[in-house]
PAZAPA-4460 file (N, C-alpha, C; in steps of 0.05 Angstrom, whole numbers, plus 32768, in hexadecimal, padded with zeros to 4 digits):
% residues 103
    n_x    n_y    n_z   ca_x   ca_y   ca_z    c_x    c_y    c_z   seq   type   mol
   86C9   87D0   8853   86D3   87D0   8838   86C7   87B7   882A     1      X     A
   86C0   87B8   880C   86B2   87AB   8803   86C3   87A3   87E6     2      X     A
   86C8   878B   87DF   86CA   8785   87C4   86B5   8784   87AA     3      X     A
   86BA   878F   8795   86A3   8784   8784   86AC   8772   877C     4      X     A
   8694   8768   876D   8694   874C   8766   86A3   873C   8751     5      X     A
   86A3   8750   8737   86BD   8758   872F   86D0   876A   872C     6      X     A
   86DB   8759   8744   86F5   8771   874A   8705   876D   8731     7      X     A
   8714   8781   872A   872B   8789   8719   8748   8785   872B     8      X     A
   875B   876E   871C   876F   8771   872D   8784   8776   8719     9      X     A
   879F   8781   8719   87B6   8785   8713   87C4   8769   8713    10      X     A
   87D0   876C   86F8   87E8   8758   86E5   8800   8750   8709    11      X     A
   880A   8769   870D   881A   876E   871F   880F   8761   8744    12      X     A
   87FC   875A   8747   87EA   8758   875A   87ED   8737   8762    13      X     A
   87FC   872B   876C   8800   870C   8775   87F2   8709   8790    14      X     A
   87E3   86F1   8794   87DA   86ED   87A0   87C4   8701   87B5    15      X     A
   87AC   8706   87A0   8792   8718   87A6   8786   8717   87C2    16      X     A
   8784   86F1   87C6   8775   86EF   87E0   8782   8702   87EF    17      X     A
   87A4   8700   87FB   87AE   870D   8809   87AF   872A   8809    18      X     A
   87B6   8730   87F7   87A9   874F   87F4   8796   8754   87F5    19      X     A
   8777   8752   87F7   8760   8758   87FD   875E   874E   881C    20      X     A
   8763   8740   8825   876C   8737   8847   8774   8751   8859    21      X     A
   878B   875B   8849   879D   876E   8854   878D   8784   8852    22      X     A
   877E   878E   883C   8772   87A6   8838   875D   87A5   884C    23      X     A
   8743   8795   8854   8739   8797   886C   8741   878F   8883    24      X     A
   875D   8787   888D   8766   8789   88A0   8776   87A6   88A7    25      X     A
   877F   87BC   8898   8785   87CB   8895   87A1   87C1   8897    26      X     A
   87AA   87B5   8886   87CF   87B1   8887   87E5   87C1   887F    27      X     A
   87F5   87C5   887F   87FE   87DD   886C   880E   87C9   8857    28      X     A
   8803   87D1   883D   880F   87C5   8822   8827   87DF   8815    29      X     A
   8839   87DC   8809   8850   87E7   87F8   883B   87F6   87E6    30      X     A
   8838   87E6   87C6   8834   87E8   87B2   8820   87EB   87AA    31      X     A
   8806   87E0   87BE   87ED   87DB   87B1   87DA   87FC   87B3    32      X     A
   87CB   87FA   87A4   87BA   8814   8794   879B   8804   8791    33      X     A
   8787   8811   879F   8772   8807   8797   875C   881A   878D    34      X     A
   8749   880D   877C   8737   8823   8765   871C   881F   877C    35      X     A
   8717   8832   8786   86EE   8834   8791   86E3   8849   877E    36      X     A
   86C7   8844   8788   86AF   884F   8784   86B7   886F   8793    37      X     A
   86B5   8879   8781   86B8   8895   8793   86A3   88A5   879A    38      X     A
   86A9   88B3   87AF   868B   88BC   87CB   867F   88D3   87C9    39      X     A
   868D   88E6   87AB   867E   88F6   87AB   867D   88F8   8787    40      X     A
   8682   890C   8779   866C   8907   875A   8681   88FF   874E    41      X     A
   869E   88FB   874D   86AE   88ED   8741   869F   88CC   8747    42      X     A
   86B2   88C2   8728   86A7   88A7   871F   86C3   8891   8738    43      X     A
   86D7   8893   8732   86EA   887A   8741   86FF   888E   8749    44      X     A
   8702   8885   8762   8724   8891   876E   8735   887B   8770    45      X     A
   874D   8885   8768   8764   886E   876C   8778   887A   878C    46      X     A
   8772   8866   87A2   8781   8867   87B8   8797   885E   87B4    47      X     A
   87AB   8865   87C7   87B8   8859   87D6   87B9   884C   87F1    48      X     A
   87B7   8830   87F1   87B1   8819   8804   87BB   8825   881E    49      X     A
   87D5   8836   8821   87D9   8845   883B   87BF   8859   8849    50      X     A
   87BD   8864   8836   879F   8873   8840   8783   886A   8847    51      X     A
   8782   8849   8846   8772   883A   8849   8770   8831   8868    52      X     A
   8787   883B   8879   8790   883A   889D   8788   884F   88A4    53      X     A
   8786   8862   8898   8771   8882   88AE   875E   8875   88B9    54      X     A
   8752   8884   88CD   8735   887F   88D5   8724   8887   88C9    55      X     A
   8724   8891   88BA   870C   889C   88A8   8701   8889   8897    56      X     A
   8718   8874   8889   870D   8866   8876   8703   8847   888A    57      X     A
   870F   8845   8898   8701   8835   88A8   86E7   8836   88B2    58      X     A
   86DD   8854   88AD   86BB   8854   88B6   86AC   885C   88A0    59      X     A
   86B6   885F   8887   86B2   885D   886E   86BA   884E   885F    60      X     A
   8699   883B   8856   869D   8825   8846   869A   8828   8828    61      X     A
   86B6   8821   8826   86C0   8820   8803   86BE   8808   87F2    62      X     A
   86B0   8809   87DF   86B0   87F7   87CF   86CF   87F1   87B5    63      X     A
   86D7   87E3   87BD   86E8   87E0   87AF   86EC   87D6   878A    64      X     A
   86F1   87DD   877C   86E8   87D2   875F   8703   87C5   8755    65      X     A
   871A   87D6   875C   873A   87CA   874D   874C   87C5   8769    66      X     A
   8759   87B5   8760   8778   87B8   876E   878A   87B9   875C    67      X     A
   87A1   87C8   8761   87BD   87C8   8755   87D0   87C6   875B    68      X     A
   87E2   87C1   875C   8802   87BD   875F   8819   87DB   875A    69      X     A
   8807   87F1   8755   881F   8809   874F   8807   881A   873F    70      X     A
   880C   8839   8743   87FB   884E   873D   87F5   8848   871D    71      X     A
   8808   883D   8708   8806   8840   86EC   87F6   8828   86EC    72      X     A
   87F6   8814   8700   87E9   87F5   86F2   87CB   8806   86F9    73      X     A
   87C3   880D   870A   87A6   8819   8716   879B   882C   8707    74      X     A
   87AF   883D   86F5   87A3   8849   86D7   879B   8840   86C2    75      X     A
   87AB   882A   86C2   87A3   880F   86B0   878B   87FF   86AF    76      X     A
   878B   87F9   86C9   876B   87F5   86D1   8759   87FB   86CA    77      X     A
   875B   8815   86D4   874A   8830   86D2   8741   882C   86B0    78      X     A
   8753   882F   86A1   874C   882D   8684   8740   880F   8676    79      X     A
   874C   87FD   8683   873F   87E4   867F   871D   87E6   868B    80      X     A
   871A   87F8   86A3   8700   87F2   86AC   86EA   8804   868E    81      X     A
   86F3   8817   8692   86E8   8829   867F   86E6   8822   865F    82      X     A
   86F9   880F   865F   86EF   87FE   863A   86DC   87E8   864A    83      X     A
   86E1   87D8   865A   86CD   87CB   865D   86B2   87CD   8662    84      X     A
   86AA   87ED   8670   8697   87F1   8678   8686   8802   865F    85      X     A
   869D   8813   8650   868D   8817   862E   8682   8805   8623    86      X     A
   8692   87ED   861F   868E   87D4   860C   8671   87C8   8618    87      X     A
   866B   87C7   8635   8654   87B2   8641   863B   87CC   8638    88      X     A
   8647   87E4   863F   8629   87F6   863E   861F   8812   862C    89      X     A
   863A   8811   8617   863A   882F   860D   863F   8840   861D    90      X     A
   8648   884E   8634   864A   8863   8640   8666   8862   8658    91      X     A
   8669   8875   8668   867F   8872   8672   867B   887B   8692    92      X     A
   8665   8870   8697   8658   8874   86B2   8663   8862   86C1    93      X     A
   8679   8863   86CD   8683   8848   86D9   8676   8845   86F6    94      X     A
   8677   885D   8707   866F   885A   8718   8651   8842   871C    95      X     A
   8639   8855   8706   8622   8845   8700   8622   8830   8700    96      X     A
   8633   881E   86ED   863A   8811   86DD   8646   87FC   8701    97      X     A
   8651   87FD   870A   865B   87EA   8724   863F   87E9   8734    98      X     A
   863D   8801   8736   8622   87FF   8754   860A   87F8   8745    99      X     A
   860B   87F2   872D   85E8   87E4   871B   85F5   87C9   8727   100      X     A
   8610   87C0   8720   860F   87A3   8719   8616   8794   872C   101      X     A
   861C   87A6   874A   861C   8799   875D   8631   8796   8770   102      X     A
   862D   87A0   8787   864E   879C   879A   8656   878E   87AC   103      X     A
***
C-alpha cells in the first residue's frame, strides 16, 4: 500500500500518522474509509479500511489518495478532489491527474 504524496485527509481524521501505520499494518479501524486509484476503468473507489485485511488486497498494491473518518466525509473528499483537480487542469480525469503527478 502506497500513500500519495498528497494525500487528502478528513476534518474528522485525528492523528494521520497513526492511521496510515494501521492501514499498512492491516489493523482493523471503526470509522475510517479510504479513496484509491481504482484497478480497472473506473477513476477512484472509496473502501472500507475492513476490506483492506483480505488477502487479496495485501498482494494488491493500492495507491491510496484520501482518508476519511465516515462514508459521507469520503464523498466529500471525493468532491473536494474533483474541484481541485478541475481547477489545476480543466478536466475531470482524476485518475490521470494522481498517476501524472506522482505516487
Amino acid at each position: 500500500m502506497r500513500f500519495h504524496k498528497e494525500l487528502y485527509i478528513g476534518d474528522s481524521v485525528r492523528r494521520a500518522g497513526l492511521v496510515k501505520w494501521k492501514l499498512k499494518h492491516h489493523a482493523g479501524q471503526l470509522r475510517i474509509f479510504v479513496i484509491v486509484l481504482a484497478r480497472g476503468e473506473d477513476q477512484l473507489e472509496i473502501i472500507h479500511c475492513a476490506f483492506l485485511q483480505q488477502k487479496y488486497y495485501r498482494k494488491v498494491p493500492l495507491c491510496v489518495v484520501g482518508i476519511a473518518g465516515g462514508y459521507e466525509e469520503a464523498l466529500g473528499l471525493l468532491q473536494r478532489m474533483i474541484a481541485d483537480v478541475f481547477a489545476k487542469t480543466g478536466g475531470y480525469g482524476l485518475k490521470d491527474y494522481f498517476i501524472k503527478d506522482g505516487n
